[in-house]
KEKE-3310 file (N, C-alpha, C; in steps of 0.2 Angstrom, whole numbers, plus 5000, padded with zeros to 4 digits):
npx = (4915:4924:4923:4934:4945:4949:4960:4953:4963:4971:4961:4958:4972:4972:4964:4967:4978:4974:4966:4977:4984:4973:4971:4981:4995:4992:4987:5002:5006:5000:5005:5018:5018:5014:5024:5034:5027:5031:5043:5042:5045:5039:5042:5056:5058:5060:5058:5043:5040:5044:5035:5021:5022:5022:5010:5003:5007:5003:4987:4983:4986:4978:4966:4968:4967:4952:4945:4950:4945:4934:4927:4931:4927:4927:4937:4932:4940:4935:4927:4933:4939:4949:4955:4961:4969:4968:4963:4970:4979:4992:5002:5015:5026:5033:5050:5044:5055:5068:5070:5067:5060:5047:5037:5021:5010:4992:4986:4976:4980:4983:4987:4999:5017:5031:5044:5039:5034:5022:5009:5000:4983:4981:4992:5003:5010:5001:4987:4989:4988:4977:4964:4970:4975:4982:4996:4995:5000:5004:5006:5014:5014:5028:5037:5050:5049:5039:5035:5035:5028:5024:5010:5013:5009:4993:4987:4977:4980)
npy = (4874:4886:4903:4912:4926:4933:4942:4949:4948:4938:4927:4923:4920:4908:4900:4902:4892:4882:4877:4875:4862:4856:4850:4850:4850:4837:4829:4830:4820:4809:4806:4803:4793:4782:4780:4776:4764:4758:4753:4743:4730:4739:4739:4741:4755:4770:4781:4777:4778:4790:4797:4794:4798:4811:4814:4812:4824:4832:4829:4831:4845:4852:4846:4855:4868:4869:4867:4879:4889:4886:4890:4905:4922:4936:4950:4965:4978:4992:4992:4991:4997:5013:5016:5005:4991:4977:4961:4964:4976:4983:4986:4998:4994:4999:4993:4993:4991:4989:5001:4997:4996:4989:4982:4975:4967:4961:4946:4932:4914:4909:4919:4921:4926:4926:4930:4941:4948:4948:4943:4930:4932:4924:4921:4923:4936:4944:4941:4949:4961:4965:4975:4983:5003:5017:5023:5013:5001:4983:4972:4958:4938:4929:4915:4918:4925:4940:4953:4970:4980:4999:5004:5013:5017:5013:5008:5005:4990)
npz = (5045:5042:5035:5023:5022:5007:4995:4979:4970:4974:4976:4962:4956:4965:4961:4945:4948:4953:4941:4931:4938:4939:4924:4914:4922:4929:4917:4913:4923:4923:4908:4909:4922:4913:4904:4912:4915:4905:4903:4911:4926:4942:4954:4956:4949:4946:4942:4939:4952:4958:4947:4953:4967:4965:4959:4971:4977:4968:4970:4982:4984:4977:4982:4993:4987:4982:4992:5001:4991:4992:5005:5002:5004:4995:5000:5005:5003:5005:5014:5027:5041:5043:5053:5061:5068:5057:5048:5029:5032:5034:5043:5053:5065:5080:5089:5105:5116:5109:5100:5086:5070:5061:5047:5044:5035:5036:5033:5027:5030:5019:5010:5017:5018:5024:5019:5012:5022:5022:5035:5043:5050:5060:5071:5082:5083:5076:5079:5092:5085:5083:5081:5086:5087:5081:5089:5102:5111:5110:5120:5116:5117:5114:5107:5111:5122:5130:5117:5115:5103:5097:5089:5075:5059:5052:5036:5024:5011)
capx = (4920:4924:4924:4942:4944:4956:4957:4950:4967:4971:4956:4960:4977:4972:4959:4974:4986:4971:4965:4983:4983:4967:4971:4991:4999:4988:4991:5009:5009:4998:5009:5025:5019:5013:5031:5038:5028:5032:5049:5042:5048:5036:5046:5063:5057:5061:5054:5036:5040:5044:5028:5016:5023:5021:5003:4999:5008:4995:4979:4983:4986:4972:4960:4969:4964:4947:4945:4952:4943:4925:4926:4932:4926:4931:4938:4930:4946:4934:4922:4938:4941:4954:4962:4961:4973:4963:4965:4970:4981:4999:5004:5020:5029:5041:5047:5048:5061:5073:5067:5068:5055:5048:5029:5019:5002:4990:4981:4972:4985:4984:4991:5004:5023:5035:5048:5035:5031:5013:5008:4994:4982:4980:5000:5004:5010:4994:4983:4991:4989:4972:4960:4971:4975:4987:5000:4992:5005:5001:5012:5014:5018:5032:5041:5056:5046:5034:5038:5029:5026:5021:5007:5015:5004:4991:4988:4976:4982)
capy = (4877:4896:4906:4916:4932:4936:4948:4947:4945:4931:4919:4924:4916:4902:4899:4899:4888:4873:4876:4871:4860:4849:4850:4853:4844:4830:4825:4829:4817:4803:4802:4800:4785:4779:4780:4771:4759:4753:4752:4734:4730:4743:4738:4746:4759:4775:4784:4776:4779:4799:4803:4792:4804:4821:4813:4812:4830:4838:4829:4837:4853:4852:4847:4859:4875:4869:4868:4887:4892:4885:4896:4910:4929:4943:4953:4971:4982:4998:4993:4991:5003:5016:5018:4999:4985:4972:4960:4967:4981:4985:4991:4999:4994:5001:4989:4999:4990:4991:5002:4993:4996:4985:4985:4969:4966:4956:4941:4925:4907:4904:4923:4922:4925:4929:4934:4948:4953:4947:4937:4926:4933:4917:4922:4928:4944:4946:4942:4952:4967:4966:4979:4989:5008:5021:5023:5010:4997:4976:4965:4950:4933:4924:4908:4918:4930:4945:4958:4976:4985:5003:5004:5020:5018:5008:5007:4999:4989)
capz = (5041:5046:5027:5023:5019:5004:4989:4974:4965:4978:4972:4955:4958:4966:4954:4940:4950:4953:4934:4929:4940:4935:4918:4913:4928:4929:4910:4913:4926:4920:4903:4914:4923:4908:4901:4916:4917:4899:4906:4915:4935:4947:4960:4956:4945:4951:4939:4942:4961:4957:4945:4958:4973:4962:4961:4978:4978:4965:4970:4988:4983:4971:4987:4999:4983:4982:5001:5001:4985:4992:5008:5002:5005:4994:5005:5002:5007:5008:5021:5033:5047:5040:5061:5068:5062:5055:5042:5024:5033:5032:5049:5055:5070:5082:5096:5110:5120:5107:5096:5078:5064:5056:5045:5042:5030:5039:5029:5029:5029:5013:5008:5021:5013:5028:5015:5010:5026:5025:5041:5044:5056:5064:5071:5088:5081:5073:5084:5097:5085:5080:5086:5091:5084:5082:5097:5105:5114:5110:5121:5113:5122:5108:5109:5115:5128:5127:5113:5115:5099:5098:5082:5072:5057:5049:5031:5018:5006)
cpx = (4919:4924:4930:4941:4949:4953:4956:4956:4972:4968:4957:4965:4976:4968:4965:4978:4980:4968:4972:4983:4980:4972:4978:4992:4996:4989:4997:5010:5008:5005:5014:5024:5016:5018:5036:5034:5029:5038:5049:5042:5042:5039:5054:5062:5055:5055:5046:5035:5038:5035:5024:5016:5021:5012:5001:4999:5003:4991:4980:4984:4980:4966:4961:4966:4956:4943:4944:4945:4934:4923:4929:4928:4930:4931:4938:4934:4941:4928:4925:4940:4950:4959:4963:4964:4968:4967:4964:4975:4986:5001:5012:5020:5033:5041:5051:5055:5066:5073:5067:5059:5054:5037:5026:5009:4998:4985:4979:4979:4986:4989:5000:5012:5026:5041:5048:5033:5023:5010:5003:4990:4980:4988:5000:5004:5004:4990:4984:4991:4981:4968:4963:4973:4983:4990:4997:4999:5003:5007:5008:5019:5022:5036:5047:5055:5041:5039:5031:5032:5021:5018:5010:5010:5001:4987:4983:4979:4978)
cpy = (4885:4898:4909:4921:4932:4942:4944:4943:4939:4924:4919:4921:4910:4899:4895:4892:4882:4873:4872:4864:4850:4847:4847:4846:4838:4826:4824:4822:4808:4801:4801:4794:4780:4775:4777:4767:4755:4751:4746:4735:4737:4744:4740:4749:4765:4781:4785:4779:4789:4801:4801:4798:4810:4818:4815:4820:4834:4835:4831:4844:4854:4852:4852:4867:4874:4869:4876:4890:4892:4890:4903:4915:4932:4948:4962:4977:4990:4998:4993:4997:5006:5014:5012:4993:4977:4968:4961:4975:4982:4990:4990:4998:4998:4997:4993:4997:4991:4995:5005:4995:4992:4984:4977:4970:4960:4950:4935:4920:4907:4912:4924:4921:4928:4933:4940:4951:4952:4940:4935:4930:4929:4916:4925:4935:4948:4946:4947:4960:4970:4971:4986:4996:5012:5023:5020:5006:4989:4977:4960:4945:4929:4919:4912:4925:4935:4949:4963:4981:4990:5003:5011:5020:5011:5010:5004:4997:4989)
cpz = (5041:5037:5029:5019:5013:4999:4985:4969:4971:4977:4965:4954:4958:4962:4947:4942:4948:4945:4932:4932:4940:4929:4914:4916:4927:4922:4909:4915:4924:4913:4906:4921:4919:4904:4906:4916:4910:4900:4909:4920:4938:4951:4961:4951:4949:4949:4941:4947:4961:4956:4950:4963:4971:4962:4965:4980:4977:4967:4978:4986:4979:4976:4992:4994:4984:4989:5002:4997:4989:5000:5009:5000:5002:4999:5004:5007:5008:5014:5029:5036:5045:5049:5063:5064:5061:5049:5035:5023:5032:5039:5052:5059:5075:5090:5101:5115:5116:5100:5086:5076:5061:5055:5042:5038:5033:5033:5031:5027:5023:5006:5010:5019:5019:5026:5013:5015:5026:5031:5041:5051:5063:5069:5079:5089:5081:5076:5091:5095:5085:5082:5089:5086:5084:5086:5103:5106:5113:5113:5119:5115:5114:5111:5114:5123:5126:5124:5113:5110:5099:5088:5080:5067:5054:5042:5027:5012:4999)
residu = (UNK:UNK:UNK:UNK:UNK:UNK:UNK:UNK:UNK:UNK:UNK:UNK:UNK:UNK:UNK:UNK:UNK:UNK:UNK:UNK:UNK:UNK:UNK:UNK:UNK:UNK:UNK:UNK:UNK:UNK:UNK:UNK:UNK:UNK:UNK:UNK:UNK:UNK:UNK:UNK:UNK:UNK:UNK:UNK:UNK:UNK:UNK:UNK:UNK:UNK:UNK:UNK:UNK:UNK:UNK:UNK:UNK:UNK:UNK:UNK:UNK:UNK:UNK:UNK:UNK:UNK:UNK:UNK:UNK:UNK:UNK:UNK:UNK:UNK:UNK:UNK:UNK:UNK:UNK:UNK:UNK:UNK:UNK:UNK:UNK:UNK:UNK:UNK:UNK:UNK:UNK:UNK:UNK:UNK:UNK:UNK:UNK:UNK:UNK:UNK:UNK:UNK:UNK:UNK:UNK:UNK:UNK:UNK:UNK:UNK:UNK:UNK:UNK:UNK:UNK:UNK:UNK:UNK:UNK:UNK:UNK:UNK:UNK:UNK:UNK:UNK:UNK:UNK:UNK:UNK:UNK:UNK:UNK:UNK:UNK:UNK:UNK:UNK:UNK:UNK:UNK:UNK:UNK:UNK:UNK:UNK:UNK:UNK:UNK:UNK:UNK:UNK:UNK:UNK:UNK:UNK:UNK)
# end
């Protein structure tokens, strides 16, 4: 089991979500198959069917947070190299063939929002930036061919 880097207020999250989780959710869900099964029949009962599956839902998520939670590393953003993209960075793009801007945040799987522009460094892109520095050139091999981005800047978050 490799450890994972996140930040501080990333374990403090996920911490919150699986406390609810235990606690909360799990009461929720017990009294709502409790309340289907007074309704009799198992076997076409919809209800019962639903809460069981949101069960399976929370106690996976429940073991997927504490899985995270038990190899996680604070991630000490000031001992990180100010010039080299790494993970915890925020680094500008520009793609030299056609040349669009575009700036992504590199983090561990479990931070990773594409919406947000935060990548996993476990990513093609990612991995194809890492190490590298300021007007340096990554080509990156992507499902749909190589993409070569020029590093303009990089940033801690």
């Amino acid at each position: 089991m490799s450890e994972i880097y996140m930040t501080r207020e990333t374990i403090d999250k996920l911490k919150d979500e699986l406390e609810y989780l235990r606690t909360k959710k799990r009461r929720e869900i017990s009294k709502a198959i409790g309340t289907a099964r007074e309704q009799g029949d198992l076997k076409e009962n919809a209800e019962y069917h639903a809460a069981r599956e949101e069960q399976g839902f929370v106690e996976a998520r429940i073991k997927f947070l504490e899985d995270k939670l038990s190899r996680a590393t604070v991630l000490d953003k000031e001992t990180l190299p100010d010039d080299t993209v790494c993970i915890g960075v925020k680094v500008a793009l520009r793609d030299v063939d056609k040349g669009t801007e575009i700036a992504y945040t590199l983090v561990d799987t479990v931070e990773a929002n594409f919406a947000e522009k935060k990548i996993a460094t476990t990513t093609p892109i990612a991995q194809g930036l890492m190490g590298k520095k300021v007007g340096d050139i990554a080509e990156i091999q992507v499902p749909i061919g190589i993409i070569r981005y020029e590093i303009v800047s990089i940033v801690r978050e």
